[in-house]
Backbone as CSV, one residue per row, in Angstrom:
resi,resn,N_x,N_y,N_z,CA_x,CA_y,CA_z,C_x,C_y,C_z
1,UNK,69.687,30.582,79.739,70.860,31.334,80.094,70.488,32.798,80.313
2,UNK,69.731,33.373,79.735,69.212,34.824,79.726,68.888,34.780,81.229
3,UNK,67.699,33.878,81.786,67.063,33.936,82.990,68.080,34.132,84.271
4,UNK,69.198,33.425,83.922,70.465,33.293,84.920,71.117,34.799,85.370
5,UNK,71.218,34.967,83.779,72.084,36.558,83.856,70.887,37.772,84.129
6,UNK,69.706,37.431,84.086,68.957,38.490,84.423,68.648,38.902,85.864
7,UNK,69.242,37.424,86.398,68.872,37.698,88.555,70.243,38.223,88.805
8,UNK,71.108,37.837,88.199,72.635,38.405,88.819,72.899,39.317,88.427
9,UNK,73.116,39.523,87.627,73.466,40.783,86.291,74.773,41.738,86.616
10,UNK,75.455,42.408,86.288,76.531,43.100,86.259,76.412,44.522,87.352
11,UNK,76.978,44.754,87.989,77.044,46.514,88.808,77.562,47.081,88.267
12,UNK,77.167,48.097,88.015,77.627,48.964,86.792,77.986,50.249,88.100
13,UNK,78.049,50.361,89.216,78.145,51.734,89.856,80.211,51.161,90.720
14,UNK,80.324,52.434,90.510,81.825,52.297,90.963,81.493,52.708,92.875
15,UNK,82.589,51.589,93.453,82.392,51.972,94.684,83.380,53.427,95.793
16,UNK,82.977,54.130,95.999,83.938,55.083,95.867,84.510,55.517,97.511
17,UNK,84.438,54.617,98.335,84.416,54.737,99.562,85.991,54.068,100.139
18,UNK,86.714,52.872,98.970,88.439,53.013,99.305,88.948,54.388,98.391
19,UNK,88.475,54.973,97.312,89.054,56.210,97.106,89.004,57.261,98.082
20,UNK,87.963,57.386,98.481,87.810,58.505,99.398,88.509,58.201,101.169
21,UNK,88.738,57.163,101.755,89.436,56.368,102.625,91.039,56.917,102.340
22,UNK,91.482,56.683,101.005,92.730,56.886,100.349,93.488,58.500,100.397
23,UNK,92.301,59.156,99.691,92.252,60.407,99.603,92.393,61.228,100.671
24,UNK,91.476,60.768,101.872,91.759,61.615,103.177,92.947,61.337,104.345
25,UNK,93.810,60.236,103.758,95.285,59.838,104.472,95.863,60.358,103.838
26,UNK,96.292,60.528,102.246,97.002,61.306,101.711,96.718,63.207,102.442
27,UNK,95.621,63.698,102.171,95.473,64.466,102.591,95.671,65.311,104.193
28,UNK,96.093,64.177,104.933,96.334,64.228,105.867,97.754,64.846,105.933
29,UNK,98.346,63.341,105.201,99.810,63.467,105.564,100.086,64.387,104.980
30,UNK,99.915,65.206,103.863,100.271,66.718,103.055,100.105,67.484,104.168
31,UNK,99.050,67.700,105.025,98.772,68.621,106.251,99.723,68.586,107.099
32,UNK,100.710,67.498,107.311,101.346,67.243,108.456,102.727,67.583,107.901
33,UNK,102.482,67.004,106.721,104.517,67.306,106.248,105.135,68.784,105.714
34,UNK,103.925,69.246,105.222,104.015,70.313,104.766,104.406,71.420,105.364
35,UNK,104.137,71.854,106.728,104.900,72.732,107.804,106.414,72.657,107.598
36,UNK,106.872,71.500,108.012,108.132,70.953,107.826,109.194,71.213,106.967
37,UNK,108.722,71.346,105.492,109.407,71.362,104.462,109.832,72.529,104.269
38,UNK,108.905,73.773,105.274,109.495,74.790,105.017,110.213,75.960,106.111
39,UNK,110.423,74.885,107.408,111.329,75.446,108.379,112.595,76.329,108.054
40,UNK,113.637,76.287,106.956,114.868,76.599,106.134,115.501,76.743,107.386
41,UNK,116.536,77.161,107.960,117.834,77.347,108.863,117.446,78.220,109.915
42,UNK,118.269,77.746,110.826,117.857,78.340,112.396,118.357,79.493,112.223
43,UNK,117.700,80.874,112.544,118.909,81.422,112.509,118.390,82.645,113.783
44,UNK,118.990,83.381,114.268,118.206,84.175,115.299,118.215,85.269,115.391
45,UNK,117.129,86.023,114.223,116.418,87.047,113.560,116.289,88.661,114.237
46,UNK,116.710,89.541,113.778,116.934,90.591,114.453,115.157,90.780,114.786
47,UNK,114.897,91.974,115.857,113.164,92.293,115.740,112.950,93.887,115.308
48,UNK,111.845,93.576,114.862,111.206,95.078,114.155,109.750,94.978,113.959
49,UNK,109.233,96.410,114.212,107.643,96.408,114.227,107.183,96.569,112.841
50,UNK,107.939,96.912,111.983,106.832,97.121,110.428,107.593,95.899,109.694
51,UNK,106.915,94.926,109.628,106.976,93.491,109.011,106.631,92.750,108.204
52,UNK,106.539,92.551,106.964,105.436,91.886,106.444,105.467,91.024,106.513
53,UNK,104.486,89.632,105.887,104.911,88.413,105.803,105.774,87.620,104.862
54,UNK,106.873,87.168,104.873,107.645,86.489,104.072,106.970,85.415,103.204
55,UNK,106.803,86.094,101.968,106.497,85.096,100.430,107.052,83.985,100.579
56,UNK,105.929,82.766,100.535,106.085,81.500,99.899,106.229,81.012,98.772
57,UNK,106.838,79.902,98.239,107.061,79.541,96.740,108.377,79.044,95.546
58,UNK,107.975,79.107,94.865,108.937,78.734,94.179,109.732,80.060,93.196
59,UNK,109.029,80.795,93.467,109.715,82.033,92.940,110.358,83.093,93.791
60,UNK,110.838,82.462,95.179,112.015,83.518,96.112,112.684,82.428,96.359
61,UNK,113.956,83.108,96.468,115.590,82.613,97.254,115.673,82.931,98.655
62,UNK,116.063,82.328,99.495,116.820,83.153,100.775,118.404,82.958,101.094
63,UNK,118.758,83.771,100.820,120.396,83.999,101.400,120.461,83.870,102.789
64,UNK,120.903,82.974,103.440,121.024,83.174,105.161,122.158,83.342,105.367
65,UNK,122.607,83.985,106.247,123.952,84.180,106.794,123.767,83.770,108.584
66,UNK,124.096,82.851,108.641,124.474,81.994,110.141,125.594,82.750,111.326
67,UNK,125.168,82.797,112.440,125.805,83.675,113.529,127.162,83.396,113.556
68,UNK,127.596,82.013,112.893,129.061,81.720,112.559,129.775,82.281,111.398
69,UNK,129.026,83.021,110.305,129.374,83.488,109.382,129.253,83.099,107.761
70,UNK,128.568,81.641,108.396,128.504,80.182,106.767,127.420,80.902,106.233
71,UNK,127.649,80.826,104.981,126.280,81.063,103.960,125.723,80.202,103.579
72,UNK,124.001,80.221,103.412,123.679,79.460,102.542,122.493,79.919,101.952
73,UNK,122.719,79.188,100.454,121.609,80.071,99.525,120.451,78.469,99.394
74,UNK,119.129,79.087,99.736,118.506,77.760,100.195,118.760,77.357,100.746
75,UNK,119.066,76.552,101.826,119.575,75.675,102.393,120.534,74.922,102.065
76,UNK,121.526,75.341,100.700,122.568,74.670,100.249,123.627,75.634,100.506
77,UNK,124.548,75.095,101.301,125.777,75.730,101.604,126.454,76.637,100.596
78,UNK,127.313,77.726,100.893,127.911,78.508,99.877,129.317,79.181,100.321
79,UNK,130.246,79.459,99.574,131.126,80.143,99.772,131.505,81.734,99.372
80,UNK,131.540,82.403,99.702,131.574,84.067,99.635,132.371,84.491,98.697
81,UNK,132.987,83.992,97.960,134.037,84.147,96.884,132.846,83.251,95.295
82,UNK,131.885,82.414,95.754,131.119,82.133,94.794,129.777,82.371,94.911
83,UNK,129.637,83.421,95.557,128.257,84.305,95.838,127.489,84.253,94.582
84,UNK,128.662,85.793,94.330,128.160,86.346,92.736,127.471,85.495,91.657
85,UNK,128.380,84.408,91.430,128.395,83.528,90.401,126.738,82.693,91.058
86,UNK,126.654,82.355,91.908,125.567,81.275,92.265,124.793,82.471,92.488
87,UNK,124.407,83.497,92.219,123.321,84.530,92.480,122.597,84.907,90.976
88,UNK,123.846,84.891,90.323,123.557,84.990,89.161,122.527,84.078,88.414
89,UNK,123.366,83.081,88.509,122.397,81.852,87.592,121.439,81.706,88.199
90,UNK,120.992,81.295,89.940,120.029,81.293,90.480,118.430,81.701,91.145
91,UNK,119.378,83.480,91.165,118.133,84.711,91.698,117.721,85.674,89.947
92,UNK,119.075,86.040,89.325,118.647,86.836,88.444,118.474,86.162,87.153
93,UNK,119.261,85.054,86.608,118.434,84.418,85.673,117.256,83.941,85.678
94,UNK,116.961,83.434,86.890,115.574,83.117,86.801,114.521,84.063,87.049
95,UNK,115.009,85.406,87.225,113.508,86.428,87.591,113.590,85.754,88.927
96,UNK,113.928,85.473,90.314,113.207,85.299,90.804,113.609,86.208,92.112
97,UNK,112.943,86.516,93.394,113.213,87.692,94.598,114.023,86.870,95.165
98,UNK,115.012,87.792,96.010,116.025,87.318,96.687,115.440,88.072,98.217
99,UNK,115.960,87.021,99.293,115.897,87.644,100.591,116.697,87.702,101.552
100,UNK,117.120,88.509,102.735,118.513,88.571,103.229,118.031,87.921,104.075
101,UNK,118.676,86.899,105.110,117.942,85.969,106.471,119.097,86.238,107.282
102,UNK,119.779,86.973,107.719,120.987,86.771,108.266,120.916,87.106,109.926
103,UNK,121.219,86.343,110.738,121.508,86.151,112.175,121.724,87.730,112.860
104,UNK,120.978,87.673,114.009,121.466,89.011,114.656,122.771,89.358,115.515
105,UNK,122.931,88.174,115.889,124.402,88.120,116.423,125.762,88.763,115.221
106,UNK,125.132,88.337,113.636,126.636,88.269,112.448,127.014,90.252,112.772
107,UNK,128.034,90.141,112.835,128.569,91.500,112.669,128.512,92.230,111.945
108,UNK,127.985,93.695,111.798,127.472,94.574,110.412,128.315,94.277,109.409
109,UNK,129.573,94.497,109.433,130.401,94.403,108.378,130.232,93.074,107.349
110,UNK,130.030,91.958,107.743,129.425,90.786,107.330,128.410,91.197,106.492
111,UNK,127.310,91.565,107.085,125.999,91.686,106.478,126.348,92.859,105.004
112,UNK,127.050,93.739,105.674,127.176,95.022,104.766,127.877,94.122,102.954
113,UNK,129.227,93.408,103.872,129.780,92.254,102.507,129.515,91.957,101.901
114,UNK,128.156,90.829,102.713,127.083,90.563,101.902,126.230,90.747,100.925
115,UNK,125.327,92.048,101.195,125.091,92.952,100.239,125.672,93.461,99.055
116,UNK,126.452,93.970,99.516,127.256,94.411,98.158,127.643,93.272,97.495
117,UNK,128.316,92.380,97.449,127.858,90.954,96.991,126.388,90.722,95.971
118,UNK,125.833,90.872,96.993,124.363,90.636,95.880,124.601,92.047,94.906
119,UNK,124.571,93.437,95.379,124.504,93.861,94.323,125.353,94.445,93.423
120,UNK,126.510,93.750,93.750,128.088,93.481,92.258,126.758,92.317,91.422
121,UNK,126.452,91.613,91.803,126.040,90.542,90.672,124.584,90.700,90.020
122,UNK,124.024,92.473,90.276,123.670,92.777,89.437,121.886,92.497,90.044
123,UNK,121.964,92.301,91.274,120.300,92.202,91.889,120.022,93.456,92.808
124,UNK,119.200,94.061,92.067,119.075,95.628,92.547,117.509,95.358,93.878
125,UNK,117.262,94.622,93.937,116.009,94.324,94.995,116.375,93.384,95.889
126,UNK,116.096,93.536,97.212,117.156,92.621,98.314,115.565,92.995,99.140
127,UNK,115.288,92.088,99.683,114.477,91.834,100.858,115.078,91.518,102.094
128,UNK,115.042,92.180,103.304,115.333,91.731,104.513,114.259,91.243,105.173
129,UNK,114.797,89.860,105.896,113.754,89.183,106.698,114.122,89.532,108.198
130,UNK,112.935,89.952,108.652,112.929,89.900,110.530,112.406,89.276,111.096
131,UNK,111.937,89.437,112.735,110.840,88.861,113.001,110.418,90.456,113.478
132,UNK,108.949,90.001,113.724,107.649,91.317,114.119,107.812,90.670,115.890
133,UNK,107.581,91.957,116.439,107.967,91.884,118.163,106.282,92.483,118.227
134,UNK,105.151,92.378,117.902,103.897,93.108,118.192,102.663,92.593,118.159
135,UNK,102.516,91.233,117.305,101.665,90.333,116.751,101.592,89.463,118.033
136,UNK,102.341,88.310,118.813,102.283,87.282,119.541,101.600,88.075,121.113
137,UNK,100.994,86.835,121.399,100.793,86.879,122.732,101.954,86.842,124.018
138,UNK,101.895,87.829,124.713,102.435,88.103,125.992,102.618,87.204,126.986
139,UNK,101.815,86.179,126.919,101.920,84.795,128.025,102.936,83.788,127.289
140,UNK,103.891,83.531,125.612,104.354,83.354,125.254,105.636,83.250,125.772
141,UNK,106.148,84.869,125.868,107.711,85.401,125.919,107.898,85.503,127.363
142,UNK,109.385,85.461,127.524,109.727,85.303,128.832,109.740,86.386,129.074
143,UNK,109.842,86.610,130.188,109.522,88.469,130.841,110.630,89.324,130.195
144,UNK,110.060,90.571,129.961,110.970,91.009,129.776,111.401,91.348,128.482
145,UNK,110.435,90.074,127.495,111.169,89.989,126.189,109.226,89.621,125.497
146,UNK,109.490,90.309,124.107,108.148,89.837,123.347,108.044,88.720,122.131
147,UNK,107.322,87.860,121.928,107.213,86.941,120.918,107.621,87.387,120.058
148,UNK,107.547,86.163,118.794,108.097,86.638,117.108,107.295,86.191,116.641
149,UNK,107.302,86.560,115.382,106.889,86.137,114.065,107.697,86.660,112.868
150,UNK,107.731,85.540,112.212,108.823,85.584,111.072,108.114,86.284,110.285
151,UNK,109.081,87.363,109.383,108.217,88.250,108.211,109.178,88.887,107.402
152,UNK,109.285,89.857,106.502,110.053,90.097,105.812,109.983,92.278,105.757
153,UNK,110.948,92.642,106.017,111.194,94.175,106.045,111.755,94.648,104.273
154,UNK,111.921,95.885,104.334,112.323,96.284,103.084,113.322,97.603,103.693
């Protein structure tokens, strides 16, 4: 019996070529979905040349205000009479930055509302998001007019 088990004997090495098969489809699809997840709401961004880039993560909010006037904090709808209250628990209990996204079409007075809004409820740091008119290529934009890039003003 020894002689038997000594021609066959056990593989002791792990084969690692369906992990790695596995690993690089997962990895894929993270590459592909991941753009996606962080499109947030259409909205159509005033332009300005000093821009930075708008922070990723789990530690900023964005307030959007839509050319129709709807709010939404994240991408979850809101009502303007429960701003305060959902700013509260959301941006300043948690420590976390708030950012203004609001449409260039919405009328100042809107935006101005807005604001003061955020800061009745006690958030003294407000980020405005734009886009940068200076960065994109020229064969992009239709005549007349220059590319964007999304970014964040102060």
């Amino acid at each position: 019996m020894g002689a038997q088990l000594g021609k066959k004997g056990f593989v002791a090495e792990i084969n690692v070529t369906p992990f790695v098969d596995v690993m690089l489809v997962l990895l894929i699809i993270f590459m592909v979905t991941a753009p996606m997840m962080t499109e947030g709401l259409e909205v159509n961004l005033p332009q300005t040349q000093a821009v930075d880039t708008l922070p990723t993560g789990d530690n900023t909010v964005i307030l959007t205000v839509k050319a129709d006037g709807s709010l939404f904090l994240n991408d979850v709808p809101t009502g303007v009479e429960t701003l305060g209250t959902q700013l509260v628990a959301v941006v300043k209990n948690q420590n976390k930055s708030l950012f203004l996204n609001a449409d260039k079409d919405v009328p100042y007075g809107v935006v101005v509302g807005v604001m003061g809004r955020v800061k009745a409820a006690g958030i003294e740091q407000l980020g405005i998001v734009a886009q940068r008119i200076d960065d994109l290529a020229p064969d992009t934009a239709a005549p007349g007019q220059v590319p964007l890039q999304q970014g964040r003003g102060r």
